[in-house]
C-alpha positions, 0 to 999 in steps of 0.5 A: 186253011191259010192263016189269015182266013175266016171260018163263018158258020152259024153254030160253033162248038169250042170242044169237041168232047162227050156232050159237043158230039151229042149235040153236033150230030143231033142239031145236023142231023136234025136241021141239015141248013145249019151250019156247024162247026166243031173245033177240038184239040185232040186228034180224031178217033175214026176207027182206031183201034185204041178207041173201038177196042174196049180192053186196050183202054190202059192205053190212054193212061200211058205217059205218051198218050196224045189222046189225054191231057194230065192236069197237074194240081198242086201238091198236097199234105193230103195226098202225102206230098203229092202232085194230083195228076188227072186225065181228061180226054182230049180226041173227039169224043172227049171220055166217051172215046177214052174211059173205061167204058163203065156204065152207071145212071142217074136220074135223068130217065128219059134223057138215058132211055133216049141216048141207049140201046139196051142189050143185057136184056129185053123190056126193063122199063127203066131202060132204052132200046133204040137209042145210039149208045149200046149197053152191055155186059162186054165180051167175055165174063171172066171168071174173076168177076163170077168169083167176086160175085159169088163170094159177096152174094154169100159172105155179104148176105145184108145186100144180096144180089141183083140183075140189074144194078144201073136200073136207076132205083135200088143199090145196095145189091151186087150185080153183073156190071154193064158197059159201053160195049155193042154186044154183037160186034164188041166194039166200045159204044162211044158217041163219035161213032154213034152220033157223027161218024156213022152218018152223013152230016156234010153240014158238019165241019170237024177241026181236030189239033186245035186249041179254042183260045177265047170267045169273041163278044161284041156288044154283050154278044158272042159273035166267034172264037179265036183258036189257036193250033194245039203245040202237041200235035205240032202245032205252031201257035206262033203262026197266029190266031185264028178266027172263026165267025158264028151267026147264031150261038157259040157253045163251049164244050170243053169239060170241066177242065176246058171250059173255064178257061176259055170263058176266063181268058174271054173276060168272063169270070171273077174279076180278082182273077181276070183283072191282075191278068190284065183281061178286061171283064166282061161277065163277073162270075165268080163260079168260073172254075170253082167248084170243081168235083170228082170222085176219089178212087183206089185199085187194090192189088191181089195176086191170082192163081194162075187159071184167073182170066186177066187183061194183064198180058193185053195191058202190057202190049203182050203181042201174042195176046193181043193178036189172038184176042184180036182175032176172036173180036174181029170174027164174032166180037166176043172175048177179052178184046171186048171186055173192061175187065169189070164184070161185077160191082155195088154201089154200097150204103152203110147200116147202121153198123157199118156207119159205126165202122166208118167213124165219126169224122163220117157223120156230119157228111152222112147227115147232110147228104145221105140221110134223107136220100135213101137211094144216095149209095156212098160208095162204089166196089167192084172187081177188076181183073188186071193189075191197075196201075204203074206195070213198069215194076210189075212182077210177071203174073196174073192179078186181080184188083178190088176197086173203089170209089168215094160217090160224093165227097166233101172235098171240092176244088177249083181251076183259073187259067194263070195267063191271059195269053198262053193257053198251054199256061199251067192252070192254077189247079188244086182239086182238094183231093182228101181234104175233108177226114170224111173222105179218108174215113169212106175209103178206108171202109171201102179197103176193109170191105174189099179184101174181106171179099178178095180172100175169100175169092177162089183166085186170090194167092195173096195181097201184092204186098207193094200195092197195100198199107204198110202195117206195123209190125206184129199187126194181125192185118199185115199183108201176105204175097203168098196165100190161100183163100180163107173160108167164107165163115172166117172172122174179119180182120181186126184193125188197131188205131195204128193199123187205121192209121197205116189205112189212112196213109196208105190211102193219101198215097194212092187214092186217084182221080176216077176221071169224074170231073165236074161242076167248074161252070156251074148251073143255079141262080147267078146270086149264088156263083152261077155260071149258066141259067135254066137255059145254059146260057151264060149269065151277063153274055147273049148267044153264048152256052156252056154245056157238059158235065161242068154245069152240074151245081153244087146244090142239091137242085137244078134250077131247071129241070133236064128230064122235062120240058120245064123251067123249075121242076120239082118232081125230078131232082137230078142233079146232085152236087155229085153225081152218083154214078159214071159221068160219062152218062150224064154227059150224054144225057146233057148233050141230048138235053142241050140239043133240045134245047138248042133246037127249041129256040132255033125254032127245029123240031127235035 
């Protein structure tokens, strides 16, 4: 494509994540007249091992991986000094093509019994059967996950256990985690090979290693976008801006992390950002970039026995490994290669004693959020049977970890380009990580419960002792690199106000991104710093969308509704400020809303 030409088209996607892909596939699928093209940063995913595989998902998170951007926030006193490093995918299919292949739901039922294919098993009715997306329970349940399991079912006897824990009406029970992972050929159930690559959509025209710098509006009117060739791949943006031209709509589906700044250095944002950056102000949203969510998550490290079933060796490229797990996948797609290592979790709400537990820095936080919504759980925990984390000090051996993860903190942040030019600018990023003491005070209930049931475990040989807070000495909770499991009637570990306070810092050290992000381009009333209507369309411009995971507002309604057909709707509430449960879901199901959407008012049939 030579650089002064035109590419003409009457849809244009600027991004080529979770949602685009949806969209893409549907709207092609569905109008084969339409011309769409789909412009994305990062690199294809075509059959790549590193995609399709589930067990070599560590692999994105390595320092040289092309198929994620880190984002670097601001360094903070709440993070212990830190600098916030969080991934968003980058290839086509944005986190579907790079997570870790964690299923969880909302409440968008019908939308999610659309997008999948339920395998675990038959005739749930809060479950879909014939959609593209295939959910299961993985390859391989590995005896790490069954020993987490048992052991909370009968020290945590208050919950109890269930089938079915994204069944998308009760929590508070442990059970066998389901995944994006087919069950008969145990590859990762991602939405390019499951709504663009398996078909044939000559309609549809892909752009990969380009980097969309702007939306084109003329008279109010999205009418194309500029693009840019991403500097990562090789690209030399020197060469030039280029063009693309769209007939009918331009939808920017970049993420939470891409999508403001497109719309910002389009002239479309707040205008005490926009003017001293020289851009002309086309739309004054000042939602553009603020708002900006996640959930906070820490992987606490123990030592296994030697018979626990890990992925340590597949995350550490053990070549032996790899081939032989390779080799089971290929010829039944069963084993560790089809696995995530995450077999069991809860999706946790305190009593009334465990409130007390958590402190009173919590209680304002549960009332306003939590209180009056009895199926709202406040926290994530499960297994993972690996070590998460830097391996590059990593004693040999086998681990296991205890992960957990905040479902809706208090503490949100923001996002604003920082040059009106340079897309590769460092944004002015700070995602307010542990800002609020209620989010600290979650996660040091979620570390307390999680190593009562970790050395109960029948695997556990210990803490990692590096990976745990530093206690004072002569505390009763210091940690031990040698250790046997204790009795299920043991008492719990009693922790002294300074042990807490070793949690805590423990915990501003360590507590990470869970690759959540959302709500930069928030959907609700433009009066209220909204960014997109009922319609997703963007306030102030025509023929301009914003569709992904950033749209979820910061209230506890959507102005319309994404399970039904109707513009306000008050039999579903669907969209919380966060949403409780992995994103990768909703983003899907948006996409497959957006798709409706888009096709109603081009007049198609979905």
């Amino acid at each position: 494509m030579a650089a002064s030409s035109i590419l003409e088209a009457d849809i244009i996607l600027a991004g080529g994540g979770t949602a685009a892909c949806v969209i893409a596939g549907r709207l092609a699928a569905a109008d084969p007249s339409l011309r769409i093209l789909m412009i994305e940063a990062g690199p294809p995913t075509l059959e790549d091992d590193a995609h399709v595989q589930p067990a070599r998902y560590m692999s994105h998170l390595l320092p040289e991986s092309v198929t994620v951007k880190f984002n670097v926030g601001k360094q903070s006193a709440d993070l212990g000094g830190r600098a916030p490093i969080v991934p968003c995918g980058q290839c086509i299919g944005g986190g579907s093509s790079v997570n870790f292949t964690m299923m969880g739901v909302s409440d968008m039922m019908p939308l999610l019994q659309k997008l999948e294919t339920y395998q675990v098993a038959p005739e749930q009715p809060t479950h879909g059967y014939q959609g593209p997306i295939k959910i299961s329970r993985g390859g391989i349940y590995s005896n790490v996950g069954q020993d987490f399991l048992n052991v909370a079912a009968q020290y945590d006897k208050a919950r109890g256990t269930t089938e079915d824990p994204n069944d998308m009406i009760d929590i508070n029970a442990y059970g066998r985690w389901q995944k994006y992972i087919d069950q008969e050929k145990g590859r990762r159930s991602d939405v390019p090979h499951n709504y663009i690559y398996n078909r044939q959509l000559d309609n549809l025209e892909i752009l990969t290693g380009y980097q969309v710098k702007r939306v084109i509006i003329e008279d109010g009117r999205a009418t194309g976008v500029e693009f840019v060739p991403n500097a990562r791949f090789g690209g030399d943006s020197s060469r030039g801006v280029r063009v693309a031209k769209a007939s009918r709509l331009v939808v920017v589906s970049a993420g939470t992390f891409g999508s403001p700044p497109i719309l910002e250095r389009s002239g479309i944002g707040a205008r005490h950002i926009l003017e001293p950056l020289g851009i002309h102000v086309v739309a004054d949203l000042p939602g553009v970039g603020e708002n900006y969510q996640d959930h906070n998550v820490v992987f606490v490290p123990y030592l296994a026995d030697d018979e626990a079933e890990t992925l340590d060796a597949i995350f550490d490229s053990d070549k032996e490994e790899i081939e032989k797990w390779t080799a089971q996948w290929l010829a039944d797609g069963s084993g560790k290669m089809a696995s995530n290592g995450i077999d069991a979790g809860v999706k946790m709400r305190p009593s009334a004693e465990e409130l007390e537990l958590i402190g009173p820095e919590f209680v304002g936080h549960w009332q306003k959020v939590f209180a009056n919504a009895p199926d709202k759980p406040v926290l994530w925990l499960g297994s993972v049977c690996a070590f998460v984390g830097d391996r590059s000090t990593l004693p040999p051996g086998k681990y296991h970890s205890l992960a957990f993860f905040s479902q809706v903190p208090a503490s949100i942040g923001h996002l604003h380009i920082t040059s009106a030019e340079d897309v590769d600018a460092a944004p002015d990023f700070d995602p307010k990580f542990l800002s609020k003491p209620e989010d600290v005070a979650v996660l040091r209930w979620g570390y307390k419960h999680g190593r009562e049931i970790a050395r109960r475990m029948a695997h556990y040989r210990g803490e990692h002792v590096p990976g745990h807070p530093l206690y004072p000495e002569g505390s009763t909770a210091a940690c031990s690199g040698d250790a046997k499991p204790v009795a299920l009637s043991e008492s719990k570990i009693v922790y002294s106000e300074a042990d807490d306070k070793a949690i805590d810092e423990y915990l501003r050290k360590v507590a990470a991104t869970t690759w959540h992000s959302l709500g930069t381009c928030a959907m609700k009333p433009r009066e209220q710093n909204g960014v997109v209507d009922s319609r997703l369309n963007v306030y102030g411009v025509s023929s301009l969308k914003v569709i992904g995971a950033q749209d979820l507002p910061a209230e506890p309604r959507l102005v319309s509704c994404l399970v039904c057909t109707e513009d306000v709707c008050d039999r579903h509430v669907i969209a919380p400020s966060n949403v409780c449960a992995n994103t990768n879901s909703t983003a899907i199901a948006i996409g497959e809303k957006a798709a409706n959407i888009i096709l109603k008012e081009l007049g198609t049939a979905a």
